[in-house]
N, C-alpha and C positions, 0 to 999 in steps of 0.2 A: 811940463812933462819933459823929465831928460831923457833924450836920446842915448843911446852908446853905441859911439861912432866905431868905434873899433870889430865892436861885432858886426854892424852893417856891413862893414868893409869884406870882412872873412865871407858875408854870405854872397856878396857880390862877386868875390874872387870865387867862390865854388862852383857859381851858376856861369862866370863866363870860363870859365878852366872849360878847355877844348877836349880831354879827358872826363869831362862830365858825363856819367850815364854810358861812358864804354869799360869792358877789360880786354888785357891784354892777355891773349891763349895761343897755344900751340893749336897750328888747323888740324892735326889730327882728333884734338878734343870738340873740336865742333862737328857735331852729328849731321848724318847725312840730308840734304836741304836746307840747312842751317843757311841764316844771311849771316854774313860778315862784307869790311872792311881792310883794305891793307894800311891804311893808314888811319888816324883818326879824324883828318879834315880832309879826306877824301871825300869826292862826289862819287864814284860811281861803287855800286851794293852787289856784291859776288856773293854765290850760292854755292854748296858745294855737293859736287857730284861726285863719282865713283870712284874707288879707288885703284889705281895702274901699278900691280906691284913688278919690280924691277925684272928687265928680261935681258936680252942679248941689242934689242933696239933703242934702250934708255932705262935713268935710273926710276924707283918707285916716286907715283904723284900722285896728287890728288886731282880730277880734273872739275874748274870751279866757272861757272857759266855767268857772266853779267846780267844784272836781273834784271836792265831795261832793255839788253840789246842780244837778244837769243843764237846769236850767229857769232857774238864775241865770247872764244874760252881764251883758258890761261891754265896751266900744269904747274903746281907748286910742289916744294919738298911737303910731306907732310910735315915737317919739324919748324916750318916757316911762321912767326909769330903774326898773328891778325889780331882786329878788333872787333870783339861783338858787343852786343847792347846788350845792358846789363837787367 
């Protein structure tokens, strides 16, 4: 029985591609609660919360809450690109 190395190889490079099973979006396109990512070998899972549109005390953001750690936020641009699970 012949194998074909070449395609193993392609299947193995898909499944360790760190890009595997993410895209890459603007957080405005991720709905409100949505999990995301800021990077794609990131550990830690951001949720996103409401939207802050711009005032006299800062520009507009999104505010996006860590899903394991309820007391850590973070304010993004909305135009800021994340990674969700596809």
């Amino acid at each position: 029985m012949s194998v074909n190395l070449n395609l193993l190889n392609e299947m193995a490079a898909d499944i360790t591609d760190p890009d595997f099973g993410y895209k890459k979006v603007k957080l405005r396109h991720v709905r409100e609660g949505g999990y995301f990512k800021r990077k794609v070998s990131a550990n830690a899972t951001y949720i996103r919360n409401h939207y802050n549109r711009a005032d006299q005390f800062g520009p507009a953001c999104f505010s996006c809450s860590d899903a394991d750690d309820m007391n850590r936020e973070i304010f993004l641009n909305p135009n800021t690109f994340v990674w969700v699970e596809t």
